[in-house]
ZADOKE-359470 format. One record per residue (C-alpha): residue in one letter; x, y, z. Coordinates in Angstrom, 3 decimals, m for minus. Layout:
BARO	type	c1	c2	c3
BARO	a	X	Y	Z
...
END
This chain:
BARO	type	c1	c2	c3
BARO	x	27.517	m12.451	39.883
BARO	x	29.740	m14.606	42.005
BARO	x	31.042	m17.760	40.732
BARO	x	28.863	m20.126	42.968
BARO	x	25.554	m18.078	41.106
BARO	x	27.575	m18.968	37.299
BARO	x	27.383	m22.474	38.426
BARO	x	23.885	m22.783	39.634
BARO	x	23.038	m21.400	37.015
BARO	x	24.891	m23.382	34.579
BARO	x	23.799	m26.613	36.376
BARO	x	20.027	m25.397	35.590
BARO	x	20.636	m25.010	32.412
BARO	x	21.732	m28.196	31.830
BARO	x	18.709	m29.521	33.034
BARO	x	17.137	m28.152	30.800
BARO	x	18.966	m29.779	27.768
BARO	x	17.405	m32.309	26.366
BARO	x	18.325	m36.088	27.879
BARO	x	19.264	m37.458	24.295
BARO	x	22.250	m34.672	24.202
BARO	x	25.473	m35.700	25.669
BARO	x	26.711	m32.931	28.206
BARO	x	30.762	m33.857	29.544
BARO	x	30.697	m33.899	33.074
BARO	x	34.036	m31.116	33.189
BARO	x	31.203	m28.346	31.202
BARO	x	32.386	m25.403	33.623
BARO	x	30.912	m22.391	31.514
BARO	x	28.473	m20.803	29.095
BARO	x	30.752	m20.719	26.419
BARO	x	31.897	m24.311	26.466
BARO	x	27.981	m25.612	26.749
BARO	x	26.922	m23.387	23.869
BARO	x	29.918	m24.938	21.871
BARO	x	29.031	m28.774	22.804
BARO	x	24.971	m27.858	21.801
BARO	x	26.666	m26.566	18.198
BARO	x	28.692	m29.996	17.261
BARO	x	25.702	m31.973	17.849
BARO	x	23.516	m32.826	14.638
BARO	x	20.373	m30.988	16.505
BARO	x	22.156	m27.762	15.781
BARO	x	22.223	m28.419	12.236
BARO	x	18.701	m29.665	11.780
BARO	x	17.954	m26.207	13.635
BARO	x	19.779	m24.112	11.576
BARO	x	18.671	m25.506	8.440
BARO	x	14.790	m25.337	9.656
BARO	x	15.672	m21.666	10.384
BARO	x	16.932	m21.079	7.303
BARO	x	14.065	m22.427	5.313
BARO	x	11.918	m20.330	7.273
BARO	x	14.221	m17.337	6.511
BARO	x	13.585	m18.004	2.879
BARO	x	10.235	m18.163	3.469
BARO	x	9.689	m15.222	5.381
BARO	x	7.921	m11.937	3.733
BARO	x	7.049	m8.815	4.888
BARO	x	3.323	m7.842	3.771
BARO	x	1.992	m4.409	3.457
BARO	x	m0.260	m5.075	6.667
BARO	x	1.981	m6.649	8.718
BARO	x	3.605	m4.976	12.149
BARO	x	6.909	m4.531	11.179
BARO	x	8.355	m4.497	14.879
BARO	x	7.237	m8.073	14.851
BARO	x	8.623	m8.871	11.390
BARO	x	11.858	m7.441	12.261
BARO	x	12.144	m9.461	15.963
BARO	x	11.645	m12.489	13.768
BARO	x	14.248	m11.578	10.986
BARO	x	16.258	m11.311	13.524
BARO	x	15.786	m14.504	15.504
BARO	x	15.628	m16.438	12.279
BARO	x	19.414	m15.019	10.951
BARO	x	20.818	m15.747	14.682
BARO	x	19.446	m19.641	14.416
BARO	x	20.387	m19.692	11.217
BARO	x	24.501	m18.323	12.524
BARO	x	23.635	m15.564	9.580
BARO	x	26.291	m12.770	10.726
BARO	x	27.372	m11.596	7.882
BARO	x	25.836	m7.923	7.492
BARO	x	25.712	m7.994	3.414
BARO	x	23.950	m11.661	3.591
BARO	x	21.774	m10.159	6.339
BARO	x	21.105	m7.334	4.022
BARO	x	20.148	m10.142	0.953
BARO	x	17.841	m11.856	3.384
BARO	x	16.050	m8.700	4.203
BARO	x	15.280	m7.923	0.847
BARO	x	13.785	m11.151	m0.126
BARO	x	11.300	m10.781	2.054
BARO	x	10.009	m7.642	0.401
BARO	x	6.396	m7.480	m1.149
BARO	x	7.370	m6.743	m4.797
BARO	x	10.146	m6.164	m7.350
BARO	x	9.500	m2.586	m7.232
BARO	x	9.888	m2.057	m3.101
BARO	x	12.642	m4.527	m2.974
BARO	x	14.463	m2.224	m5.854
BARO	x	14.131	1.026	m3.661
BARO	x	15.371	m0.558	m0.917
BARO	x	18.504	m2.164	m2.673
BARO	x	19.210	1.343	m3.983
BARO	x	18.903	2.749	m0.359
BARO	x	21.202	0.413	1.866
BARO	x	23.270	m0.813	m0.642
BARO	x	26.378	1.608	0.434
BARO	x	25.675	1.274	4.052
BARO	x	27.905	m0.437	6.701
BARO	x	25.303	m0.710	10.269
BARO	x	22.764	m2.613	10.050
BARO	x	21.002	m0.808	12.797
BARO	x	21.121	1.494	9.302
BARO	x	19.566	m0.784	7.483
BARO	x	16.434	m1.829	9.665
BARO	x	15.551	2.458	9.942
BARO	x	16.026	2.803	5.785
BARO	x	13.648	m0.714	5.415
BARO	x	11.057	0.571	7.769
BARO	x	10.656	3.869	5.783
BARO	x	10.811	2.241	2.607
BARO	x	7.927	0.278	4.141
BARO	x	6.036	3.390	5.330
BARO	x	6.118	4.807	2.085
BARO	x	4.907	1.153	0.534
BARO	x	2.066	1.292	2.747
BARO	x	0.982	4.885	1.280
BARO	x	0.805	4.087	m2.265
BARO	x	m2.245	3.641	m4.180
BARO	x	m2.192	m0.221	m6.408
BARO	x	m4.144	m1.440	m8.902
BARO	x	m7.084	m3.144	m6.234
BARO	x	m6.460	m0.605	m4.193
BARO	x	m10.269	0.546	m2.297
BARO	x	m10.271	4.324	m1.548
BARO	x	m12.248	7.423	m0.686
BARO	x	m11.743	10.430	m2.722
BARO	x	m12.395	13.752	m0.920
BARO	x	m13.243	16.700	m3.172
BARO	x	m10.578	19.725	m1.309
BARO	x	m12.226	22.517	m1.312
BARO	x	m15.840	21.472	m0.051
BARO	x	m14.551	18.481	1.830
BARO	x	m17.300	15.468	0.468
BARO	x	m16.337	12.194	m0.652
BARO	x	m16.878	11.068	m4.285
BARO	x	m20.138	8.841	m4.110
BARO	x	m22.832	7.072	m5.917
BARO	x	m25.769	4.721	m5.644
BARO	x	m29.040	2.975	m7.173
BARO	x	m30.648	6.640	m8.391
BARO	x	m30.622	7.301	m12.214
BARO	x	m30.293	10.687	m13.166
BARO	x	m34.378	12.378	m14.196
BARO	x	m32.263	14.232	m17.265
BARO	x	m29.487	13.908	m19.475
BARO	x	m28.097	10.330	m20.071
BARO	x	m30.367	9.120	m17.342
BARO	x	m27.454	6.796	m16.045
BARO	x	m26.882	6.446	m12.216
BARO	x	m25.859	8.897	m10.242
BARO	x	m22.378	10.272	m9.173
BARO	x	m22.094	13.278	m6.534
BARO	x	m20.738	14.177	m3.146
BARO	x	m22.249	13.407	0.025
BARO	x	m20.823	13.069	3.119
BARO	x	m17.569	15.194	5.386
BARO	x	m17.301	12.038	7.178
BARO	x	m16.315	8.853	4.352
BARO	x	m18.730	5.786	4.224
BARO	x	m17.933	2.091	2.997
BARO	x	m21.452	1.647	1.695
BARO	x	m21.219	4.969	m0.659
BARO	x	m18.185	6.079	m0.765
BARO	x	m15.367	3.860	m1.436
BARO	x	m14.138	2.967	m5.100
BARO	x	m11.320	0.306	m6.325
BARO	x	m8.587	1.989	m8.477
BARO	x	m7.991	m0.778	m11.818
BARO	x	m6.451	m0.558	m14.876
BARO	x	m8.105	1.247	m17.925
BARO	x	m10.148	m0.429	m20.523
BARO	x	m8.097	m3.185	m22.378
BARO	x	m5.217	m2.866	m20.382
BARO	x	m3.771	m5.295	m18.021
BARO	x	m1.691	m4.313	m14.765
BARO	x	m0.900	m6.915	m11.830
BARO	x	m3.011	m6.313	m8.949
BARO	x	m0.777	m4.742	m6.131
BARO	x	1.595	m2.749	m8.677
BARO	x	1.779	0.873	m7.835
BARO	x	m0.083	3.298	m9.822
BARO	x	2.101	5.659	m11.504
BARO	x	1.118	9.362	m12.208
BARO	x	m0.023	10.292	m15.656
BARO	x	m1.816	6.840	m15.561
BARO	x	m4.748	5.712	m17.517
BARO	x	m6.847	4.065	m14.636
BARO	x	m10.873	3.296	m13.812
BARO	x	m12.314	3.807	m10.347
BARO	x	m15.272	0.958	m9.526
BARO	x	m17.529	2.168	m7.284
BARO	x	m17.364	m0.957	m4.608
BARO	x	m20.868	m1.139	m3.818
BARO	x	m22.593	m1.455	m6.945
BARO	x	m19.452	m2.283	m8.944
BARO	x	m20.351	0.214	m11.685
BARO	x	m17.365	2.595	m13.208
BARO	x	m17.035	6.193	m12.547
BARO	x	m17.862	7.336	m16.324
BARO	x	m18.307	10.768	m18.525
BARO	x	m19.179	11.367	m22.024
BARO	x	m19.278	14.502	m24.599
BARO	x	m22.638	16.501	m25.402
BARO	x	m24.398	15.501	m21.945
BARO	x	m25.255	18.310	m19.471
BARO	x	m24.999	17.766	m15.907
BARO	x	m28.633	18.587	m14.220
BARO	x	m27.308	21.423	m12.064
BARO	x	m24.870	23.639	m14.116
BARO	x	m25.445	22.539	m17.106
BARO	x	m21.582	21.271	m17.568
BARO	x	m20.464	17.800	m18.555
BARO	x	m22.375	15.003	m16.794
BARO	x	m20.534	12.329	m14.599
BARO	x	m22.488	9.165	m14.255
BARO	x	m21.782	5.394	m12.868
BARO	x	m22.103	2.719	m15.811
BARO	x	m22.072	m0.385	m15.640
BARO	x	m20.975	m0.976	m18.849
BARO	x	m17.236	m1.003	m20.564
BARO	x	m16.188	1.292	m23.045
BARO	x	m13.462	3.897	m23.419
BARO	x	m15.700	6.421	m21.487
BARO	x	m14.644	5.066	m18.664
BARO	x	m11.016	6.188	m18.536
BARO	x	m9.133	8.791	m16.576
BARO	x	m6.117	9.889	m16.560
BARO	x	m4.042	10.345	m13.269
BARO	x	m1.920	13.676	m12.982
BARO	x	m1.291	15.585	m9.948
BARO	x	m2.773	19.006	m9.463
BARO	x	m0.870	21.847	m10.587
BARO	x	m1.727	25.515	m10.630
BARO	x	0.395	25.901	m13.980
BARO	x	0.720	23.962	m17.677
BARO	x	3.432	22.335	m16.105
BARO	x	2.716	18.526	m14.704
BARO	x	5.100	16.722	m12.088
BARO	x	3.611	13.680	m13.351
BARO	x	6.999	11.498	m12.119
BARO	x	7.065	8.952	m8.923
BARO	x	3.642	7.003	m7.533
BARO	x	0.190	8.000	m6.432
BARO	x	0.454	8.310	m2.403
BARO	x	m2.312	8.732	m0.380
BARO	x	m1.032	12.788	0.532
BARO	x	m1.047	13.275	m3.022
BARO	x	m3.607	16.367	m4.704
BARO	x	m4.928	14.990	m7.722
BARO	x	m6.733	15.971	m10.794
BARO	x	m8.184	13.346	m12.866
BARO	x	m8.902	14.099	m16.768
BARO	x	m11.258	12.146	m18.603
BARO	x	m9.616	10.807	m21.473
BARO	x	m12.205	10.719	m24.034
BARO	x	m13.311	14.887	m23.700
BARO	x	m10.358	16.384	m21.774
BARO	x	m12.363	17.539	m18.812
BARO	x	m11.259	17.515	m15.473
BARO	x	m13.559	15.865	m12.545
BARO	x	m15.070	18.882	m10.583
BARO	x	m17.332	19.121	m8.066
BARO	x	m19.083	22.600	m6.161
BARO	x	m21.561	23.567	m3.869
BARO	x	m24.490	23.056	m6.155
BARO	x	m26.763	21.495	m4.138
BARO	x	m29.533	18.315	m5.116
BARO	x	m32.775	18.631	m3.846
BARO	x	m31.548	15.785	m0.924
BARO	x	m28.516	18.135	m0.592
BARO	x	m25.785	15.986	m2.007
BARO	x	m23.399	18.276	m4.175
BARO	x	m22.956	17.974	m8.287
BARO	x	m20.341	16.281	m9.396
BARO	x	m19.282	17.373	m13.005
BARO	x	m16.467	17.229	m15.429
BARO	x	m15.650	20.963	m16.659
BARO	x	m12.669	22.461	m17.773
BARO	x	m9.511	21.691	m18.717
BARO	x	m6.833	23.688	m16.353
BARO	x	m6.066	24.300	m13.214
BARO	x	m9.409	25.554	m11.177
BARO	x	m9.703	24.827	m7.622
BARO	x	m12.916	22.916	m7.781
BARO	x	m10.668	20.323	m9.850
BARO	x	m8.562	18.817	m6.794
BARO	x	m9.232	15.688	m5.154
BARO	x	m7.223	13.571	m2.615
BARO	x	m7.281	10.341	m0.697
BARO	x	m8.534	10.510	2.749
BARO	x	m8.960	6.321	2.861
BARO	x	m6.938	3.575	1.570
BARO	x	m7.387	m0.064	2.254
END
């Protein structure tokens, strides 16, 4: 660019300024403009507003993080934030929780780019996105026949008579389908903190907001092996316990439920894992029992939906 161009240009950017900031008439470059616009008091109005908003910035599970980031970034350059550790304490304020601003502190803490930084945060926020949380709404496939873990308004003809739990559909449905991980019975947990395996949780069926329930000395219609029912009542029936599936007595029952994860879930109360087979219903919806206690295929479940 020749020097005439670095003046027209200058000269239209001083147009630009705002009338109630002094420009000197002998402003012959970039650098000397952007050093008048910092001494005046609009510059520090503007980098305290973009501070505040710094502070106030936070990066939700749902939000597009190539947008978040853009914006981190503007905010620390209005705010003259250069500094890569104070960049780095910025960044983790903004996180969701305690526990995803703790991974992340543990991850970049020893490193020196910040290009470094941004990659580790959006992994760390991948992963976030992936766990299961008390509130969470999800459909739970059964693995080896493929249907989702459903209920509605039809009491059982036998047994306890309670309403109905099976599997229905290959293809997941919000009116059937979908159930809302919470705590177990008389225990609290903030909604939006990460399950953890060997859990004692409930699953609410969202529809009909009754709880995904067993109980000793009731035969299922089909096989004749423990019944699994919806109730809408609240009792200790109700609880299952959250391990992942293993082939062996051996549990890996360390880190957080992700949605990849292979599950098993034992109710608490009889020690019976949640099964289901292709034992068919009259309206060809599959049984959905709890039977044994070890390590059988028809006892692994996973999450093909999370919301």
């Amino acid at each position: 660019m020749g020097i005439h161009e670095q003046a027209t240009i200058l000269n239209i950017a001083i147009l630009r300024i705002d009338h109630n900031i002094p420009i000197p008439k002998d402003i012959n470059s970039f650098k000397s403009l952007i050093n008048v616009l910092k001494d005046h008091v609009t510059h520090s109005v503007f980098r305290a507003v973009s501070l505040e908003k710094l502070n106030k910035l936070k990066c939700e599970r749902s939000i597009d993080m190539s947008e978040f980031i853009a914006k981190f970034n503007s905010l620390c350059s209005n705010a003259n934030i250069t500094n890569r550790e104070e960049k780095k304490d910025y960044l983790l304020r903004s996180m969701p929780d305690n526990i995803v601003r703790d991974v992340l502190r543990n991850r970049i803490e020893k490193l020196n780019s910040f290009d470094k930084v941004i990659e580790t945060f959006k992994d760390v926020m991948l992963e976030h996105r992936r766990q299961v949380r008390y509130g969470s709404k999800i459909a739970l496939k059964h693995v080896v026949t493929g249907r989702f873990l459903s209920s509605k308004d039809i009491r059982y003809d036998t047994g306890s008579k309670q309403y109905m739990v099976y599997c229905s559909n290959w293809q997941s449905d919000k009116r059937t389908d979908f159930w809302i991980v919470i705590p177990s019975h008389k225990q609290y947990c903030k909604p939006g903190n990460p399950v953890a395996f060997n859990s004692i949780i409930e699953l609410k069926h969202q529809q009909t907001s009754r709880n995904l329930h067993s109980h000793g000395g009731i035969e299922s219609p089909i096989t004749k092996q423990q019944e699994v029912t919806c109730y809408s009542g609240t009792d200790n029936n109700n609880n299952w316990q959250l391990q992942r599936h293993s082939t062996t007595n051996k549990y890996d029952n360390s880190g957080y439920w992700m949605i990849d994860d292979t599950i098993s879930l034992r109710h608490v109360n009889t020690k019976k894992l949640l099964s289901s087979h292709d034992f068919l219903f009259d309206d060809g919806n599959q049984e959905v029992t709890c039977h044994s206690y070890g390590h059988e295929e028809n006892n692994k479940w996973c999450i093909e939906v999370l919301e």
